[in-house]
DRENDO-1510 file (C-alpha; in Angstrom, 1 decimal, always signed):
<recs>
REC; n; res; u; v; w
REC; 1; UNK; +0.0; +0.0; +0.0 .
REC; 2; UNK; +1.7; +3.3; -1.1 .
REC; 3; UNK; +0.4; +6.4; +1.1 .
REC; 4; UNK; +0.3; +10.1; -0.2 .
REC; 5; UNK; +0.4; +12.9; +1.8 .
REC; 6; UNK; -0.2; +16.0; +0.8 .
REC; 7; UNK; +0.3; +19.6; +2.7 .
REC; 8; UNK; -2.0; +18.1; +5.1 .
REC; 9; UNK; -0.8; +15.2; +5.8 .
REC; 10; UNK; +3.3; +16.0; +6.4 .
REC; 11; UNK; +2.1; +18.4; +8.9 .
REC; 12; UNK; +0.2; +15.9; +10.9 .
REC; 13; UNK; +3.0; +13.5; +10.0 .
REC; 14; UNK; +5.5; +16.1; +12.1 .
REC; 15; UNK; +2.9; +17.1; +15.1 .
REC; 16; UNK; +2.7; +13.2; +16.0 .
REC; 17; UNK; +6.7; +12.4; +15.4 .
REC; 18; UNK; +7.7; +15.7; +16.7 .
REC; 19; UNK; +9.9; +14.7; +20.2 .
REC; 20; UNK; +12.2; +15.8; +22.2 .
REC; 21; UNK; +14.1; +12.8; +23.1 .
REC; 22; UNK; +16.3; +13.7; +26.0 .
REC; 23; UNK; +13.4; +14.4; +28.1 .
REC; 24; UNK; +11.4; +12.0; +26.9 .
REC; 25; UNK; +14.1; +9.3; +28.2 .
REC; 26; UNK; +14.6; +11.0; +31.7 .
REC; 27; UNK; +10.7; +11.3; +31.9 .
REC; 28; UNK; +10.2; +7.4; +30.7 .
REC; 29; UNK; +13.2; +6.2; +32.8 .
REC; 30; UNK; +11.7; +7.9; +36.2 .
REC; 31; UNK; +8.7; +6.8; +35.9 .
REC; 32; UNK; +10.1; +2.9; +35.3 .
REC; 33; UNK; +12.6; +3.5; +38.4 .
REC; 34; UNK; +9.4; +4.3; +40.5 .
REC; 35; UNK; +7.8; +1.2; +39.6 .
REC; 36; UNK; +7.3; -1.4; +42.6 .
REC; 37; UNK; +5.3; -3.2; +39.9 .
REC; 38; UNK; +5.6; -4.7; +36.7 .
REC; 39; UNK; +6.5; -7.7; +34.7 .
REC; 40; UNK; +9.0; -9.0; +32.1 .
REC; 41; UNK; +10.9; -10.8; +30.0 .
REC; 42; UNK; +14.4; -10.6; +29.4 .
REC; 43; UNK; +17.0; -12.4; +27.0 .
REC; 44; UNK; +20.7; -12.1; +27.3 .
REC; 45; UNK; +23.5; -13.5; +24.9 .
REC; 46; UNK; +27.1; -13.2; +24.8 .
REC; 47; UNK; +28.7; -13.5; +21.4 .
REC; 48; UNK; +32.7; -14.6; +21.5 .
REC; 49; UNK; +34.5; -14.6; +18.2 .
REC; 50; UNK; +31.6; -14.7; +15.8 .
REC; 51; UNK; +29.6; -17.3; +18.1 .
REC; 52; UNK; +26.6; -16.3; +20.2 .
REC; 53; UNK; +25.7; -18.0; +23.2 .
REC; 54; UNK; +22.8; -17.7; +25.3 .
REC; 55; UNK; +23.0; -16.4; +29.2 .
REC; 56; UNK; +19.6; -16.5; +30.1 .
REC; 57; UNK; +16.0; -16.7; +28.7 .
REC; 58; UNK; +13.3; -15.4; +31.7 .
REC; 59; UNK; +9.9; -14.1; +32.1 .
REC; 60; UNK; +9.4; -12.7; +35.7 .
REC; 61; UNK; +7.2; -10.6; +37.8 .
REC; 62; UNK; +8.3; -7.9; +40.5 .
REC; 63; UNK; +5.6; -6.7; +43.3 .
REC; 64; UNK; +7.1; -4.5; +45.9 .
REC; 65; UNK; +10.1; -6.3; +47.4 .
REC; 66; UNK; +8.8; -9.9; +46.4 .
REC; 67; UNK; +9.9; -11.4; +43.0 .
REC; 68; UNK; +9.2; -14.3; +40.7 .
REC; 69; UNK; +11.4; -15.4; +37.8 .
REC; 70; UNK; +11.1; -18.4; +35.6 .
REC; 71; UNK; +13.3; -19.6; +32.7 .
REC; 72; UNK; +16.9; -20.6; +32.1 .
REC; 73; UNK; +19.8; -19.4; +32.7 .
REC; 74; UNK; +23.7; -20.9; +31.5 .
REC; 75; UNK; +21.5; -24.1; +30.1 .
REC; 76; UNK; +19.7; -24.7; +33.7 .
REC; 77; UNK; +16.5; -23.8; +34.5 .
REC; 78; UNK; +15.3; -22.0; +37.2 .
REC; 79; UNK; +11.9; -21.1; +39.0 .
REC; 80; UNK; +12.5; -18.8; +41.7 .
REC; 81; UNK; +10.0; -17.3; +44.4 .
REC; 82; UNK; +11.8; -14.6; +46.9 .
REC; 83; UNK; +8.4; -13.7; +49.3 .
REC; 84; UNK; +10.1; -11.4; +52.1 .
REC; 85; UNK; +12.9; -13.4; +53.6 .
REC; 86; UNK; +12.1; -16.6; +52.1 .
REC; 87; UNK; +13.4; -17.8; +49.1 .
REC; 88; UNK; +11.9; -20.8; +47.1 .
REC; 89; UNK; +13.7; -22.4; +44.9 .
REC; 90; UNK; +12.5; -25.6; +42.6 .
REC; 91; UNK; +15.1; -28.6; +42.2 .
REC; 92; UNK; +15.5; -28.7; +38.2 .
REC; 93; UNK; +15.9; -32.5; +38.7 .
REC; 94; UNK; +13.5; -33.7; +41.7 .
REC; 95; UNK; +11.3; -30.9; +40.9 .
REC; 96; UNK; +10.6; -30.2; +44.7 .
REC; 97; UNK; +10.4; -26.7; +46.4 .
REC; 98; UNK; +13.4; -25.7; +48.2 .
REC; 99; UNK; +12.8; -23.5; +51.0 .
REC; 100; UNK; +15.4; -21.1; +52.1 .
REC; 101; UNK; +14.5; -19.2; +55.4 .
REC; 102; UNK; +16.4; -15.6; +56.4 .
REC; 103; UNK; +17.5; -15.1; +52.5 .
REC; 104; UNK; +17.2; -12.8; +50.2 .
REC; 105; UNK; +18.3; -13.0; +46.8 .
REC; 106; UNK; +17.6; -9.1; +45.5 .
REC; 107; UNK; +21.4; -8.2; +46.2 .
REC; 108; UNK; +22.7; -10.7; +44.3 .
REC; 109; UNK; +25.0; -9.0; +41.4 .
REC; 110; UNK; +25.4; -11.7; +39.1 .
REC; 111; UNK; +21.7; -12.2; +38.5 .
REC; 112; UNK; +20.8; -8.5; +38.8 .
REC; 113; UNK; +19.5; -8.6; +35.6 .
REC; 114; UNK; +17.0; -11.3; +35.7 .
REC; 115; UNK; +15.9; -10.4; +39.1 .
REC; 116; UNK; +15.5; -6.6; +38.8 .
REC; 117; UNK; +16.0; -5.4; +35.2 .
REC; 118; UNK; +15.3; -2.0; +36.1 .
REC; 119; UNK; +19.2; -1.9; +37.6 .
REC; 120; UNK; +20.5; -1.4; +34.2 .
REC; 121; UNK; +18.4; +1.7; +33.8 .
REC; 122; UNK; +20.4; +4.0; +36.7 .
REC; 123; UNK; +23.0; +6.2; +34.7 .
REC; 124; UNK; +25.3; +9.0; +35.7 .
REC; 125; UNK; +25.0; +10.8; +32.2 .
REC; 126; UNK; +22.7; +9.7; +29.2 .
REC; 127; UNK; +24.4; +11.3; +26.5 .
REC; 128; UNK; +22.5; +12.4; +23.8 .
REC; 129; UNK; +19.8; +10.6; +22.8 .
REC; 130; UNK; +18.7; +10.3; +19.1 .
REC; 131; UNK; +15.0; +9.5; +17.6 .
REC; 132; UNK; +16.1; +7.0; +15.2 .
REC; 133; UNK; +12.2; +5.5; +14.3 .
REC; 134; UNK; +8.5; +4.8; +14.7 .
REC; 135; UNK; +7.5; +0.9; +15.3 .
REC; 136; UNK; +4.8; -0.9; +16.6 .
REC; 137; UNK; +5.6; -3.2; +19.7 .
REC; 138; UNK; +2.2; -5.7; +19.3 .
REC; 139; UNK; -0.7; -2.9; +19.2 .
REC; 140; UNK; +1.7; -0.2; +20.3 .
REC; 141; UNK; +3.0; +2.9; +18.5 .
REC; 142; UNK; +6.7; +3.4; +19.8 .
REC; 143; UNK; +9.1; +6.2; +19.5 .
REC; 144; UNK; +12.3; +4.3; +18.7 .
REC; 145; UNK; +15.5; +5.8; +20.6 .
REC; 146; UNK; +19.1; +5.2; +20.6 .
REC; 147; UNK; +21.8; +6.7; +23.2 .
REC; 148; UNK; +24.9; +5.7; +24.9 .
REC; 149; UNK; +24.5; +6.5; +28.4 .
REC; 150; UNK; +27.5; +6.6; +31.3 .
REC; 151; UNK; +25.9; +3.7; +33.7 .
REC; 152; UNK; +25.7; +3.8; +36.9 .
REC; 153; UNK; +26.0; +0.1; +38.1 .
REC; 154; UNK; +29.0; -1.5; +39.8 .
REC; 155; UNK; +29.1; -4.6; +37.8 .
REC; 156; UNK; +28.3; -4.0; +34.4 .
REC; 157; UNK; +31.4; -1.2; +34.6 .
REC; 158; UNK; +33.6; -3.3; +35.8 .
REC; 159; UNK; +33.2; -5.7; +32.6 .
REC; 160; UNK; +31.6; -4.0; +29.7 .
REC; 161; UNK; +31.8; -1.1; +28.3 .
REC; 162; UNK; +30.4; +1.2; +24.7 .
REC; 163; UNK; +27.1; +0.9; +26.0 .
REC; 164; UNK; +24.4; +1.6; +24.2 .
REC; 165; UNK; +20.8; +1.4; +24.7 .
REC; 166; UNK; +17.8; +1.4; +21.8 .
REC; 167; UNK; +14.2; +2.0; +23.9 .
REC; 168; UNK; +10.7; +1.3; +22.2 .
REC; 169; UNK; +8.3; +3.9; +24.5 .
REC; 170; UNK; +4.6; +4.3; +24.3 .
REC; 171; UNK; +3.7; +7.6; +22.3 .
REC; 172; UNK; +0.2; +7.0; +24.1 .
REC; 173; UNK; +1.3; +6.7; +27.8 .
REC; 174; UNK; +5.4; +7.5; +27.6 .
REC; 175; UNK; +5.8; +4.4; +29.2 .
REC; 176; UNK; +9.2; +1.9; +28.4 .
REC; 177; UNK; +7.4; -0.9; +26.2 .
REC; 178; UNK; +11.1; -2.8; +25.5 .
REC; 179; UNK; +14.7; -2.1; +25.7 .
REC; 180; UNK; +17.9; -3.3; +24.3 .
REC; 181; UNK; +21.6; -2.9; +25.6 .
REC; 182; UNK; +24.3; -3.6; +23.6 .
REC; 183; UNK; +28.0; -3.6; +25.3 .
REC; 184; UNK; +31.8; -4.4; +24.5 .
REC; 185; UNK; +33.5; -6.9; +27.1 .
REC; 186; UNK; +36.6; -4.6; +28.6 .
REC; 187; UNK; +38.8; -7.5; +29.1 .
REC; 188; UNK; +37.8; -9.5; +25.8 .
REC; 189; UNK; +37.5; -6.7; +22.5 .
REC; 190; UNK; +35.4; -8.3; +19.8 .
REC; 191; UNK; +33.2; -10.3; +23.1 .
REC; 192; UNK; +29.6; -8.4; +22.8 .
REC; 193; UNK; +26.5; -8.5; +25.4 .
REC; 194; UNK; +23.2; -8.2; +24.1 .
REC; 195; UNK; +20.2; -8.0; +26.3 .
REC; 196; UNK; +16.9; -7.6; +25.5 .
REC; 197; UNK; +14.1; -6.4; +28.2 .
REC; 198; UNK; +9.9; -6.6; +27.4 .
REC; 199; UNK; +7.7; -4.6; +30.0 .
REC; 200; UNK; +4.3; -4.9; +30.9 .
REC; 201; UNK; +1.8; -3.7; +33.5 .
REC; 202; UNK; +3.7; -0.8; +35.3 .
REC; 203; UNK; +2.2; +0.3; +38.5 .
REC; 204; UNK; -0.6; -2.8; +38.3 .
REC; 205; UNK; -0.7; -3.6; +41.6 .
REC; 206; UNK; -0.3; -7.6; +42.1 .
REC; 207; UNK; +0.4; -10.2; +44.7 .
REC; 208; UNK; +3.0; -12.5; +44.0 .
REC; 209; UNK; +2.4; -15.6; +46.4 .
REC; 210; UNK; +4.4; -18.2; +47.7 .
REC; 211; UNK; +3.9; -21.7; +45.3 .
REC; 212; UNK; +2.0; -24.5; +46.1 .
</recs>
């Protein structure tokens, strides 16, 4: 289908692309970082030399300081219930509930990303973000950005660096619809980290109860 716009139609065409993204992205990325509430998915893969290999594959949930994740992660998988200090963890080969009393698992670094994805999103400095599109995310009109940001997180500076981040937000509700980071291994050049992040239902309250 070829579309013709006259006079008309490139002004409307500007009114509704017309952005400015820097605020937009500090607007989006406080409102996320305010969120006690939301779920996810998230897909992370290193690629050495030419060869990609998968970190993790998850979907989870986050409500308050209580957390689900289920998936895979380095080829094992994992189902994962942290409900205040009690952490409940399913044996991938018995398939029983572990029960861990007096833990919490929301500090751990290594898993930062699967647990609270919203981590990645603290910077000191954003740079200078560019609109580089318009897409559709399912039903969703998205502005389409691009920036590399200065981050602000302990352990992704001490083994990547070159971020940068591509967000898909809601022109309807300015609200982060996906994310994907892209990063250089310090210690490894030509050893990449993509990650890719899906959000739904910010500030939808839900309960997230122990399982059965």
């Amino acid at each position: 289908m070829v579309v013709v716009l006259g006079a008309g139609g490139f002004y409307l065409y500007h009114v509704l692309t017309r952005v400015e993204p820097g605020p937009l992205v500090e607007e989006v990325l406080q409102d996320a970082l305010r969120a006690s509430y939301y779920r996810y998915q998230i897909s992370a893969e290193f690629e050495i030399e030419g060869r990609k290999q998968k970190w993790s594959q998850v979907v989870g949930e986050k409500s308050g300081n209580n957390f689900h994740i289920k998936g895979n992660i380095l080829g094992t998988p994992v189902d994962i219930y942290q409900i205040g200090m009690k952490t409940y963890s399913c044996d991938p080969v018995s398939e029983r509930w572990v029960i861990l009393e007096g833990n919490d698992l929301s500090g751990e670094q290594m898993f930062m990303a699967e647990i609270n994805p919203l981590k990645n999103f603290r910077f000191k400095r954003i740079g200078e973000p560019q609109l580089v599109g318009i897409e559709k995310m399912g039903k969703k009109k998205c502005w389409v950005i691009e920036f590399s940001p200065q981050v602000e997180n302990d352990y992704l500076e001490a083994w990547w660096q070159n971020f940068t981040y591509r967000l898909w937000i809601d022109r309807k509700n300015h609200q982060l619809v996906q994310a994907k980071v892209t990063a250089e291994n310090k210690n490894s050049p030509g050893s990449f980290l993509s990650l890719v992040i899906t959000f739904q239902d910010f500030h939808k309250k839900f309960e997230i109860k122990p399982p059965q």
